[in-house]
N, C-alpha and C positions, 0 to 999 in steps of 0.2 A: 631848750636845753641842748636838743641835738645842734644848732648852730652853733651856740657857744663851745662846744667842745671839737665843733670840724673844726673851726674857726682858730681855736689853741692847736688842733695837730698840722693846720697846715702851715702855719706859721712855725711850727718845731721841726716842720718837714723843709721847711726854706730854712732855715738856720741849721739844717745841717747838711744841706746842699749846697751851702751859700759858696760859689766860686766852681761849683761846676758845671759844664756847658753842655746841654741839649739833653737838659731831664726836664724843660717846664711840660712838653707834652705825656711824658712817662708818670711823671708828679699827677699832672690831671688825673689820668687815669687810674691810679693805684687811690687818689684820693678819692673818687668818686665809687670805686669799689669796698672800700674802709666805709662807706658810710652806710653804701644799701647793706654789707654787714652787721653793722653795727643796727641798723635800724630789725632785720630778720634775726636777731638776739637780743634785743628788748621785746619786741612784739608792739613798737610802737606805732600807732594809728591805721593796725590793723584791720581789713573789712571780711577776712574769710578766718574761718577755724577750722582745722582738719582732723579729723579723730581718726588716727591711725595706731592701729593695735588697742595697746590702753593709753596711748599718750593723745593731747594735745596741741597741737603744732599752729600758733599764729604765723598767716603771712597776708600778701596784699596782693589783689586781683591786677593791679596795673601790670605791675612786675611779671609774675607770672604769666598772663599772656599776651606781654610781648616777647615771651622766649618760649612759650610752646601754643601752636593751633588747638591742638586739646585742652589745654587749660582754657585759651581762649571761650572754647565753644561750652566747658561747665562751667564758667564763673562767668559767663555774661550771657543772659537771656534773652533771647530776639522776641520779635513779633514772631505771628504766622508767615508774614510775609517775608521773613526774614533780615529785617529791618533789628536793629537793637533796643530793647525794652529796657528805656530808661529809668523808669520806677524801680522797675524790678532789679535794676543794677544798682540800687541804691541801698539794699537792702542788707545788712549786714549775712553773710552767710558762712553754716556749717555743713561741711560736708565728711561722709564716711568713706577712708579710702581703704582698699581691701587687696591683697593678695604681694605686701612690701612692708618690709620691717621699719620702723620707725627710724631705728640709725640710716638706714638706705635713704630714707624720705629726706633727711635731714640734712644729708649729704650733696642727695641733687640740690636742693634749696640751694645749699651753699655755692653750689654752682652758679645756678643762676643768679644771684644776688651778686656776686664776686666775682664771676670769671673765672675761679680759682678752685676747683674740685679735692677735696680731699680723699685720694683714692688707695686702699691697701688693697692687698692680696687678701682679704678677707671680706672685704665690701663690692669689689670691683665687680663681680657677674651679677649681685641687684642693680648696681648701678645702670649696666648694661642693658639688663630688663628696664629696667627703669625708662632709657635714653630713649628707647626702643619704645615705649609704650605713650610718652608725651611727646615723642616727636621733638627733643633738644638734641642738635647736633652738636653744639660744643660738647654737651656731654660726653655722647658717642665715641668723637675725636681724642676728645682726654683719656679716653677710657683703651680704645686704640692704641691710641700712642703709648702708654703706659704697658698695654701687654706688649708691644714689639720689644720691649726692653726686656720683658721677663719672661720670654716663650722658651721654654725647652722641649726636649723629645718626649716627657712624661705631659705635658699638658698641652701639644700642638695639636693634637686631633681633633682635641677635646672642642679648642675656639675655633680650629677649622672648619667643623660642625656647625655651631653657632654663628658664625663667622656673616652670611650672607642676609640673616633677621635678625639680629640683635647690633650687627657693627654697620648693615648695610655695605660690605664687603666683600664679593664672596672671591676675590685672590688674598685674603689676608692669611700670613703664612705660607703661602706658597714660595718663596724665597727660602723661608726658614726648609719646606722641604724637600725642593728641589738641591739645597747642599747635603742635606743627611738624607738622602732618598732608601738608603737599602736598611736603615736605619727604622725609618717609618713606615714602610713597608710589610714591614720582620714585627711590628711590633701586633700587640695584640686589641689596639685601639680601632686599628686600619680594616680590622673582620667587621667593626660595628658601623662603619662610616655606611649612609645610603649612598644610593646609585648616583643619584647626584654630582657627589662630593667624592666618589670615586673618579668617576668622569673627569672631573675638573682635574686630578690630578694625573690621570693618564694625557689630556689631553699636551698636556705640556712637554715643549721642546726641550726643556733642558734639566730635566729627571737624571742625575747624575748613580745611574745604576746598571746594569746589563740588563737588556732583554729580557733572558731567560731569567732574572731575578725578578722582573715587574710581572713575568707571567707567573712563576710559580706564587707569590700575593697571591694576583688575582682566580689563581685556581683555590686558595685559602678561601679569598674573599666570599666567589660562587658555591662552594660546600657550606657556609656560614648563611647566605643571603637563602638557599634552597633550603636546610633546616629552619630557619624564619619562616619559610612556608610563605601565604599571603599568594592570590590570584595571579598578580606580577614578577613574579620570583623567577619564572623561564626568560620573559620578556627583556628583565634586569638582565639577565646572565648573558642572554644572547647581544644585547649591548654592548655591555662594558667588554667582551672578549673581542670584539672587533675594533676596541679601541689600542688593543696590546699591539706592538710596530714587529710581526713575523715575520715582514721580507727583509728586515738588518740581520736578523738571525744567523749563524755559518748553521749550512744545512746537516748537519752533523747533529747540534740541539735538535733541532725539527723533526729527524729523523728517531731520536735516541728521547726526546722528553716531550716532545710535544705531541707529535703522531698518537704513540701509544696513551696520553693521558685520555683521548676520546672527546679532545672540549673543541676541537677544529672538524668543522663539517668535512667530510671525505671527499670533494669537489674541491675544497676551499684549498687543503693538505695538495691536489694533484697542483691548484695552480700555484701555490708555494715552491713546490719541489720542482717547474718548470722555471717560475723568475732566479730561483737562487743556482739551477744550472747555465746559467744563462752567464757570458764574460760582457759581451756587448752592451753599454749603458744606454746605448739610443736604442736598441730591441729591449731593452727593461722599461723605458721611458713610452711606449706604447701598450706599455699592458695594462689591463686594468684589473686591481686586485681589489677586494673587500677589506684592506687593511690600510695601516697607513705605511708609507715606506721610507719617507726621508727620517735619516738620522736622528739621534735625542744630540744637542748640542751638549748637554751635561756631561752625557757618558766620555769620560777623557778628557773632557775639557775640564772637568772639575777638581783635579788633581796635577800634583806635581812634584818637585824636590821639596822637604819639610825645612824650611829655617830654623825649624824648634829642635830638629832633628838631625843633625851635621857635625862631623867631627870639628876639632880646634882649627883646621888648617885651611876648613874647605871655607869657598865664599860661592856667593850665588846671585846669579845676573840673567839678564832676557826672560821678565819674569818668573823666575826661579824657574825657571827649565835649566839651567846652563848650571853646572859647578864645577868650580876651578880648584885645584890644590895649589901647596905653598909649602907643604911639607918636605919632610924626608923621609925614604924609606913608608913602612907603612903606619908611619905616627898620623894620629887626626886625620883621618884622607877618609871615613864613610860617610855616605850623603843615602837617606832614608826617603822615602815617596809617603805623601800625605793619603793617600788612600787607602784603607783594610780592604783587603777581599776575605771575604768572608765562605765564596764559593760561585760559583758560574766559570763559563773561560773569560781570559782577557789578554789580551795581546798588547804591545807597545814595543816600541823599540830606542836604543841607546846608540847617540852618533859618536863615534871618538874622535872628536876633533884634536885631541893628542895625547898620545900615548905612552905611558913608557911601562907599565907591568900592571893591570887594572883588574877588580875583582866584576864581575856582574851577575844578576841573580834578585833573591828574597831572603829576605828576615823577618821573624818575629817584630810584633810592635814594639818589645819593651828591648828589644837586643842594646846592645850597650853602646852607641854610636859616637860613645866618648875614649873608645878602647883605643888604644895601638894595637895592630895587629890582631884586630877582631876577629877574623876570620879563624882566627887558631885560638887566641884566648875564649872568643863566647861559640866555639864551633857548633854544641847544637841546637844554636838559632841561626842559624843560617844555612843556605844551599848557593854555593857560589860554583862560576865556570870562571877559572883562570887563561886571561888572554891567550897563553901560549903554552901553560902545564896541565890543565886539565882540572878535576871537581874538586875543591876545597869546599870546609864545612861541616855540615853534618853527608853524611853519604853512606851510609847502612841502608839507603835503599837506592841506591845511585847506579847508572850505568856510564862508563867513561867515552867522554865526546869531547872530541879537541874542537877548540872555539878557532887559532891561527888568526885573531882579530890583528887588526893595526890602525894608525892615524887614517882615519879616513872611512874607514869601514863602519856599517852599521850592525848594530846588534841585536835584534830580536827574541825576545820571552812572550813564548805563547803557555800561560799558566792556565791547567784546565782541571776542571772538577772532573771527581769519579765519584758518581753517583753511589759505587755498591761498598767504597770504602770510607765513603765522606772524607776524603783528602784528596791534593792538588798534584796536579804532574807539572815539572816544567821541562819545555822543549825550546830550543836555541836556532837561533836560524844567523847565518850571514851575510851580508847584503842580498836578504828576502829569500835566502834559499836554505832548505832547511836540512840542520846536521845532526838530530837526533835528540830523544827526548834522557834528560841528564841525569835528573831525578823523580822520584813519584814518592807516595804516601806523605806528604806534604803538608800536617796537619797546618787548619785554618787558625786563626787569620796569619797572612803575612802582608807585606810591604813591598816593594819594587826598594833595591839595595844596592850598591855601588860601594867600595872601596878602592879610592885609590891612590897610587904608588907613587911619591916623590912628586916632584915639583920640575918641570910644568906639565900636571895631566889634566885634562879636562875633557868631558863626557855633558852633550845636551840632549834632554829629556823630549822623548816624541809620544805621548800619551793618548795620542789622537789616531796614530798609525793605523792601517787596517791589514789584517792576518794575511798573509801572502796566500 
């Protein structure tokens, strides 16, 4: 009966293929998987029966272990010698499987049988266990690939965790959090992660977050890891804080958040505050600290002008570092920066490659970047320093600092947190020299913001810069 019936679909499957070129080895395949289906939903010439939960689940010893060692090794009985006991493989057999739901069971089956895993957000972490327990990689893979599609910030930790015995992975997600780093950090999944799976995430080059945001985490993480308590809990701590990068630090954090927190040995703080006095890079280049020192590639690098986020006029080029106007006047000219700060300092700077009357500064995320003349219609979301007139925006907490910028000049926002008001100050510099800090009480979050004036102005984005 099963012949007869492959026999009719592959013949239905060629007549409705007929005329198109380079599916006869696609065709195999899909046929040859239709059938060990079709045969693990009949339960035809069955030699095993598995009583999982309260069901009964027929399948076949061949099959099975030629896609898992584990199956291999319970459904075929050796000798002593290790040899295969051929009687005893002849034996019809039941077995009890225990600690997997029955749909899970049924699923991997399908796998194996087809190639073809039927996987939801409801099945997918037995599966996982599953893949993980008989030793089926495809499974694994499919199960993989299927979370990379659907990882968000609520449940990256979670397979970050899992990630290294269940995926056989352990960078899976690390992409996902090395983009939304301050994000995952901040969140309250990141207290539960072992030392481990900490580690793994400080160790990385391109952690798109400040410093002083990856420390303050990990001073969360060590108050969380010390109430767990457990023999190893100093050993942990004193680890993972030597994984945190405190010679990128401006000595200023160091001095004002780190010092006093008491989590940096007072030996460790003297050679800190000795590398960060230090201008010479070949005298930094011989020293040796207990940290690491080269840069997070992320931090800066992970952000830029928003294409989601640009008036009508602007356009955006060199990577979206560069935006150009086309406007007139101050119609459609603001261009908004993809990154929130949320709080730490950060510094970057704006080149004006030309000029003719340009806003620079911060906004709000939700500021209205569709405005004309935003600066004045959504003023208090915004803190702006006008090329050559002075603060536009909000400025009820502002001091007036003339910018005198022009074609050619660069611009400078070093945006810094105040600890004692939980809001941001921003201080302005002109090619790298600095003219006074514009505005303060800055509530969080804002944006890196631009608006500019008529056509031809254009401004390109330096998010990598380092604080004069």
């Amino acid at each position: 009966m099963v012949r007869r019936e492959s026999k009719d679909k592959k013949e239905e499957k060629k007549e409705e293929e007929e005329g198109k070129e380079g599916k006869e080895g696609e065709e195999d395949g899909l046929y040859l998987g239709e059938q060990f289906g079709y045969l693990l939903k009949k339960g035809m010439f069955a030699d095993v029966i598995f009583h999982v939960g309260d069901e009964k689940i027929s399948a076949h010893r061949l099959i099975l272990a030629a896609a898992s060692p584990i199956f291999e090794l319970m459904l075929y009985p050796t000798n002593k010698d290790g040899s295969p006991n051929l009687e005893l493989s002849k034996v019809p057999l039941e077995m009890k499987i225990e600690g997997i739901e029955p749909a899970a069971f049924k699923a991997m089956l399908q796998c194996v049988y087809t190639d073809e895993p039927e996987i939801t957000p409801a099945n997918v972490g037995s599966l996982l266990k599953a893949a993980s327990r008989y030793q089926i990689d495809k499974l694994s893979t499919s199960c993989a690939n299927y979370l990379e599609k659907d990882v968000t910030k609520d449940n990256i930790l979670e397979l970050f965790q899992i990630a290294p015995t269940l995926l056989g992975e352990p960078e899976f997600g690390m992409k996902y959090i090395e983009e939304h780093t301050e994000d995952i950090l901040t969140s309250a999944g990141f207290l539960n992660l072992p030392k481990d799976r900490v580690a793994t995430i400080l160790r990385s080059d391109r952690l798109s977050a400040d410093e002083i945001v990856i420390f303050g985490a990990v001073q969360k993480w060590m108050e969380a890891e010390k109430k767990r308590g457990g023999a190893d809990a100093k050993a942990n701590c004193d680890e993972i804080i030597k994984l945190v990068r405190f010679p990128i630090m401006p000595l200023q954090e160091i001095a004002s958040i780190v010092a006093p927190s008491g989590l940096v040995e007072p030996s460790h703080l003297v050679q800190l505050f000795s590398y960060c006095a230090i201008s010479d890079d070949s005298i930094k280049s011989k020293m040796a600290l207990p940290f690491p020192v080269n840069p997070r590639e992320g931090t800066g690098a992970s952000w830029s002008w928003n294409p989601n986020k640009k008036g009508s006029t602007v356009t955006l080029s060199n990577k979206n570092l560069s935006a150009t106007s086309s406007g007139s006047s101050w119609n459609g000219g603001v261009i908004m920066g993809t990154k929130e700060f949320k709080n730490g300092s950060h510094y970057w700077e704006v080149k004006i490659d030309h000029s003719t009357s340009d806003m620079v500064g911060v906004a709000k995320p939700e500021f209205n970047h569709l405005a004309n003349s935003a600066y004045s219609t959504c003023s208090s979301q915004c803190w702006f320093l006008h090329h050559s007139s002075g603060n536009y925006g909000n400025t009820s907490n502002s001091t007036s600092v003339t910018l005198s910028a022009k074609a050619g000049d660069t611009v400078g926002c070093l945006l810094e947190w105040e600890s004692g008001s939980s809001t941001f100050s921003l201080t302005y510099y002109r090619n790298r020299v600095r003219l006074g800090t514009a505005f303060r009480m800055i509530p969080p979050p804002v944006v890196a913001c631009c608006e500019l004036y008529s056509s031809p102005a254009k401004v390109t984005l330096d998010p990598k810069a380092k604080k004069p």
